[in-house]
VOGU-3710 file (C-alpha; in Angstrom, 3 decimals, decimal comma):
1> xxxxxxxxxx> -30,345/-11,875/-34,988  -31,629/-8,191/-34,037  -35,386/-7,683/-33,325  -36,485/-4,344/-33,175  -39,613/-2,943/-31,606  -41,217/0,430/-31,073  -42,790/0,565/-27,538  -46,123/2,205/-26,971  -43,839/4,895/-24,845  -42,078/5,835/-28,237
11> xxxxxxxxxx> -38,927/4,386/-27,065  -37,218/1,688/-29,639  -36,289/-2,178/-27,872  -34,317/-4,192/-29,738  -33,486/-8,170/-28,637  -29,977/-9,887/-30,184  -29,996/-13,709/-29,905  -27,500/-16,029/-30,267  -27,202/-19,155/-29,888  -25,168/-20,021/-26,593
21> xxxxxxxxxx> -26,110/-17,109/-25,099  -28,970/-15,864/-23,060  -30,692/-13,005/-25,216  -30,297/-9,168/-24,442  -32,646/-6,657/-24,861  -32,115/-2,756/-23,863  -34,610/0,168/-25,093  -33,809/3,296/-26,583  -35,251/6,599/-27,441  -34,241/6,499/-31,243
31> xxxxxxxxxx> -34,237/3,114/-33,875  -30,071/4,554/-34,676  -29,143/3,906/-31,526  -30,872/0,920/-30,825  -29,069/-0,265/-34,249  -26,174/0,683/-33,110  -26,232/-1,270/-30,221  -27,555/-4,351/-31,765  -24,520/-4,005/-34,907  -21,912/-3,490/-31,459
41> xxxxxxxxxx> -23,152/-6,369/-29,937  -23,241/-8,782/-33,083  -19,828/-7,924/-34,046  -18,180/-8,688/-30,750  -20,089/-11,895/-30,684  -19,133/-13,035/-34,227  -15,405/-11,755/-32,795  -15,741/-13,970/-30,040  -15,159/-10,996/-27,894  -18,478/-10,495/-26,514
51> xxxxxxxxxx> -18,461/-9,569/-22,952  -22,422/-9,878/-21,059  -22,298/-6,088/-19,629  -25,640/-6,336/-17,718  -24,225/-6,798/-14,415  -21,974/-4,396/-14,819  -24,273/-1,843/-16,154  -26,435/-2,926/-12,803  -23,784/-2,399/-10,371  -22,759/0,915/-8,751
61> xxxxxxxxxx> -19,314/2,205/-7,945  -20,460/2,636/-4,599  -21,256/-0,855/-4,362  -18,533/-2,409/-5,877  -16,711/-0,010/-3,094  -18,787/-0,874/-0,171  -18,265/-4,661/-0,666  -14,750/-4,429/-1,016  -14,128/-2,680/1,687  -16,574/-4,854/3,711
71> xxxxxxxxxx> -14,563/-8,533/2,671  -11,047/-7,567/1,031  -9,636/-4,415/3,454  -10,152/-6,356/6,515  -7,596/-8,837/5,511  -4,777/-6,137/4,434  -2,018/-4,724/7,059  -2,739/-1,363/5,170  -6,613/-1,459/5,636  -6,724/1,691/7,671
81> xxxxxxxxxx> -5,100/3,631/5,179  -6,995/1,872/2,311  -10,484/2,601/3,844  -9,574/6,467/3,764  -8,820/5,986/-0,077  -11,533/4,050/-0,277  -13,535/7,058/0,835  -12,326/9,141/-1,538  -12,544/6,915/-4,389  -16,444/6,646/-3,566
91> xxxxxxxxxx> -16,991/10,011/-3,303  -15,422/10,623/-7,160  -16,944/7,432/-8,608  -19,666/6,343/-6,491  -22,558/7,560/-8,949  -21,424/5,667/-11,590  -22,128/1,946/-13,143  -19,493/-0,603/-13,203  -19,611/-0,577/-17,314  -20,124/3,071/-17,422
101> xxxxxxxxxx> -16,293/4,085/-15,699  -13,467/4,397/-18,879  -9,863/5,001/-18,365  -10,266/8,702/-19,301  -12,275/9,455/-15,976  -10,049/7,700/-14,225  -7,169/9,785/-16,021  -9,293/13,027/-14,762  -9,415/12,083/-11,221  -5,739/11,538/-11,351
111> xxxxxxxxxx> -5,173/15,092/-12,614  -7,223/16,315/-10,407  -5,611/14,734/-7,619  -2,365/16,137/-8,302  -3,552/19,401/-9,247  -4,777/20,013/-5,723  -1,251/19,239/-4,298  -1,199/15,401/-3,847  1,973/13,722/-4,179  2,438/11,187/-6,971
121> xxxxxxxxxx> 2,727/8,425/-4,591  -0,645/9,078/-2,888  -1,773/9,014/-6,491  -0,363/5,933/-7,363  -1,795/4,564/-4,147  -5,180/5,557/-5,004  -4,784/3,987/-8,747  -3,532/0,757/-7,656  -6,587/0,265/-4,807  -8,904/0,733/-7,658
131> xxxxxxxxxx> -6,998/-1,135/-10,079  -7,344/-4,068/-7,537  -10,885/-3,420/-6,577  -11,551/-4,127/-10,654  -9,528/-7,159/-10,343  -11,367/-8,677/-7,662  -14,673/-7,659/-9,141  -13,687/-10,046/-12,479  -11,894/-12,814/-11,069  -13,836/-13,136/-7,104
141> xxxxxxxxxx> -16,920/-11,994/-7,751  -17,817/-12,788/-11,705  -18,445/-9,591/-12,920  -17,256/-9,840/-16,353  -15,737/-6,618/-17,578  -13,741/-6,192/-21,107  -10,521/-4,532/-19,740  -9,825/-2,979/-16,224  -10,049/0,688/-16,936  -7,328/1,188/-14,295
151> xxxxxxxxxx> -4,158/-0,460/-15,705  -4,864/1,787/-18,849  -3,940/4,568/-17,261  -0,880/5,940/-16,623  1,097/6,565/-13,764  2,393/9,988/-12,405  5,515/10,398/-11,451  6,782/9,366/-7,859  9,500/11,589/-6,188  12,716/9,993/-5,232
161> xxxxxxxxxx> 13,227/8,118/-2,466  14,363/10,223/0,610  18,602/9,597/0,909  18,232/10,781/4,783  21,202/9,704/7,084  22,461/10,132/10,227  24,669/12,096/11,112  27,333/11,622/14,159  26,431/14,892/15,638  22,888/13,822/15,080
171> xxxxxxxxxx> 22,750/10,267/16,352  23,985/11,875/19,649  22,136/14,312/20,169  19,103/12,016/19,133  20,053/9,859/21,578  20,544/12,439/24,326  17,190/14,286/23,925  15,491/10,768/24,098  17,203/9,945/27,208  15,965/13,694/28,516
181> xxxxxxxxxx> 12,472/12,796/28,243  9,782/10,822/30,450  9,320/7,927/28,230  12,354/5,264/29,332  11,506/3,114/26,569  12,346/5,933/23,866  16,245/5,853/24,114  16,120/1,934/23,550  13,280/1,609/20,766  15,737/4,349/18,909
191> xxxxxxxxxx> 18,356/2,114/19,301  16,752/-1,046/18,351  15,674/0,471/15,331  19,111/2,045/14,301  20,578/-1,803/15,095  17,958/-3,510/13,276  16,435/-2,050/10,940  13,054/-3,097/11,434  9,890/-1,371/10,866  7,568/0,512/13,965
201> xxxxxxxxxx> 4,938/-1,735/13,637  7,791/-4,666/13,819  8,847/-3,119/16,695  5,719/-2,571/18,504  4,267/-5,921/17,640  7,434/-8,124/18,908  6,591/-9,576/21,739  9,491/-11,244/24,803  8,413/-14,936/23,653  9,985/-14,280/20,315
211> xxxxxxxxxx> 13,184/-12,920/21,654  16,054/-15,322/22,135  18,740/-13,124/23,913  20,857/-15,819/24,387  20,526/-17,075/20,717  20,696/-12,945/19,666  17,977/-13,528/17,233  14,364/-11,897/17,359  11,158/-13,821/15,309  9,235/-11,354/13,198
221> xxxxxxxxxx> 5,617/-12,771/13,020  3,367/-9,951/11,779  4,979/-8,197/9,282  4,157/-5,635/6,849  4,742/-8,461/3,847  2,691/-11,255/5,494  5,969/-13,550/5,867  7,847/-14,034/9,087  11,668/-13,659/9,147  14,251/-13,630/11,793
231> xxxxxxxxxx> 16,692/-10,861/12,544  19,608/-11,058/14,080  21,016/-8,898/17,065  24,045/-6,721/17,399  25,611/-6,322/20,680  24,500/-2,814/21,543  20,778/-4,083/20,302  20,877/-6,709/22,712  22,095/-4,479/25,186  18,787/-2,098/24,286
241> xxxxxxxxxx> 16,399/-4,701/25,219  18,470/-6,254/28,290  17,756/-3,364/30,174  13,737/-3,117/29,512  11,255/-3,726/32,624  8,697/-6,403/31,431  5,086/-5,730/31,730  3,211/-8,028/34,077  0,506/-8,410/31,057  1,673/-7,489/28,067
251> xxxxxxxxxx> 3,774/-9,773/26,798  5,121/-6,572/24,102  8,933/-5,554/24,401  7,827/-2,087/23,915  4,616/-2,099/25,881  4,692/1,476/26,311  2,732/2,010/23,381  -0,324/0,649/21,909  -0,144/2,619/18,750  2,427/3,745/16,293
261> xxxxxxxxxx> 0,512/7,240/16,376  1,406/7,344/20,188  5,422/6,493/19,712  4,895/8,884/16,761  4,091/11,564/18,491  6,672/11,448/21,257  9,387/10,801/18,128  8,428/14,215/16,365  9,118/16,417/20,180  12,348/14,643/20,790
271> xxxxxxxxxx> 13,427/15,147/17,117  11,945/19,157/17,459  14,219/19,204/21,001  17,189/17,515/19,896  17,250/20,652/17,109  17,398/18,005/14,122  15,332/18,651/11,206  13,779/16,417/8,779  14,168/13,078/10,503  11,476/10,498/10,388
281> xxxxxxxxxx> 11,466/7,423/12,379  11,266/5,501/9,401  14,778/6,640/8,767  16,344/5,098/11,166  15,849/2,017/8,605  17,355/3,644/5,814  20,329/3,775/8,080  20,319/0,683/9,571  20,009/-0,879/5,899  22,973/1,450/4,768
291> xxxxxxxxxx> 24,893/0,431/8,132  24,519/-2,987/6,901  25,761/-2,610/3,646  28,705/-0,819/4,672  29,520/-3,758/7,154  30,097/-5,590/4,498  27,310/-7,635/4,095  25,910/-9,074/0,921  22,001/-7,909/-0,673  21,226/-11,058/0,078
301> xxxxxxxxxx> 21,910/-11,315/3,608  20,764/-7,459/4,008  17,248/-8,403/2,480  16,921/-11,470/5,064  17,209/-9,157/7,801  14,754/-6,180/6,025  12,433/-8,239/4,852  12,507/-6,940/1,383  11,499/-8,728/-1,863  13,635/-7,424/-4,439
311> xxxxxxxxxx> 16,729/-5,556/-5,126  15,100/-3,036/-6,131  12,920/-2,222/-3,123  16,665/-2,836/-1,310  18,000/-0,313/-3,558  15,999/2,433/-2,357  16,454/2,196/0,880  20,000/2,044/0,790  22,348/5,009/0,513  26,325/3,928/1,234
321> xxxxxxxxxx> 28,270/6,885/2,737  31,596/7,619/0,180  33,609/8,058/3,367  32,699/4,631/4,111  32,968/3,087/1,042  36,363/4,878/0,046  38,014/2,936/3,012  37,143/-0,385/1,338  39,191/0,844/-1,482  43,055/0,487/-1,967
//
């Protein structure tokens, strides 16, 4: 039942009790609205919809932000890159209340977004770390909400996946500038890439203890999925690593670099002085992926050595030559 009120400030309080539920009382500066409420409120509960908002309508964006990037980024491979959309995200939304944010702002700030020249995938990005951050917020922390604004809105469009292979030309002159410059550990990572198909921060993260030469298998414990895996070795990547000087402290393979930025860096000037455009080291597992494929290997022996979780993922990081695959047919 609705009790209404007329403060000594002129502003209208109404109180709605039910039974079950602790009462709720909000002030108003006309009796309509405060009516209105009250009828809202009543309905959902005889519904059995009602949802308490009063937590929600206490808590910030900013805070919900601040906390979750205080106890869930941390834990994430990506939490770098998640704190810098994070950022953004607070400086959009930050003003508002929990209850107040509705799936048309959201839809703005996507528009927005993409009308000053983001891709679609940094969009996406952004919508999924705040579709999570509402996630957490009901089922972690208890703040009830009636729907998460974020999976109301839709997605924009994602550009293909990049279909970049090497070329023979290009693989030796890749191979040739890296041998040309002062880092001796370029020419091999390069090749241990192309032979493996494993990511940078695989590769920088793999350390001598879980290398079995003998056994030609390498022990992926901190990958980009969480779960370990084991990849097997192909002659020439063997012969990559045989040839590596070990560091006297670091137990790394690659010790040369600390950072991916670093190896980065050196990648983009041997790519400018080998005179090959449009080649990113992340490539080289597109082709290593494709390379297995047109081995003959199965998805399902392909995705044990990746690391990917569906066929789908796979999918888009595979693209078969048809000079490759017209020699498999009769």
């Amino acid at each position: 039942m609705a009790n209404l009120r007329k403060l000594d400030s002129g502003r209208w309080q109404v109180q709605v009790r039910r039974a079950g539920l602790k009462p709720l009382a909000k002030s108003f500066d006309t009796k309509s609205d405060a009516k209105r409420w009250a009828r809202t409120l009543e309905s959902e509960m005889d519904r059995g919809i009602f949802v308490d908002r009063t937590e929600a309508e206490r808590t910030t964006m900013a805070e919900l932000i601040d906390r979750y990037r205080l106890e869930v980024t941390p834990m994430k491979k990506s939490a770098r890159n998640e704190a810098q959309r994070l950022n953004q995200l607070r400086q959009h939304f930050g003003a508002f209340s929990l209850a107040a944010i509705r799936s048309t702002h959201i839809a703005d700030y996507r528009d927005a977004r993409l009308a000053a020249g983001l891709a679609g995938a940094t969009v996406v990005k952004e919508l999924n770390t705040l579709s999570h951050l509402f996630d957490v917020a009901v089922k972690d922390w208890g703040i009830p909400m009636v729907a998460n604004p974020a999976k109301l809105v839709r997605r924009p469009q994602v550009a293909r996946g990049r279909d970049r292979r090497l070329s023979g030309p290009e693989e030796s002159h890749l191979m040739e500038a890296c041998k040309g410059t002062r880092a001796p550990m370029l020419a091999p990572v390069v090749r241990f890439a192309i032979e493996t198909g494993m990511r940078m921060g695989e590769i920088l993260s793999l350390h001598w203890a879980d290398v079995d030469l003998s056994a030609r298998v390498a022990t992926l414990n901190d990958t980009k999925t969480g779960d370990a895996r084991q990849v097997p070795l192909s002659t020439a990547a063997v012969a990559a690593l045989s040839g590596l000087p070990r560091h006297i402290k670091d137990g790394r393979v690659f010790w040369t670099w600390k950072r991916a930025d670093s190896l980065e860096n050196v990648w983009r000037r041997t790519v400018h002085a080998a005179d090959i455009e449009d080649l990113r080291f992340h490539d080289l597992r597109h082709e290593a992926v494709s390379r297995f494929f047109e081995l003959g290997l199965n998805p399902m022996e392909v995705a044990a050595i990746s690391g990917h979780k569906t066929l789908q993922m796979l999918k888009r990081y595979t693209h078969l030559k048809a000079s490759e695959l017209v020699k498999k047919l009769a």
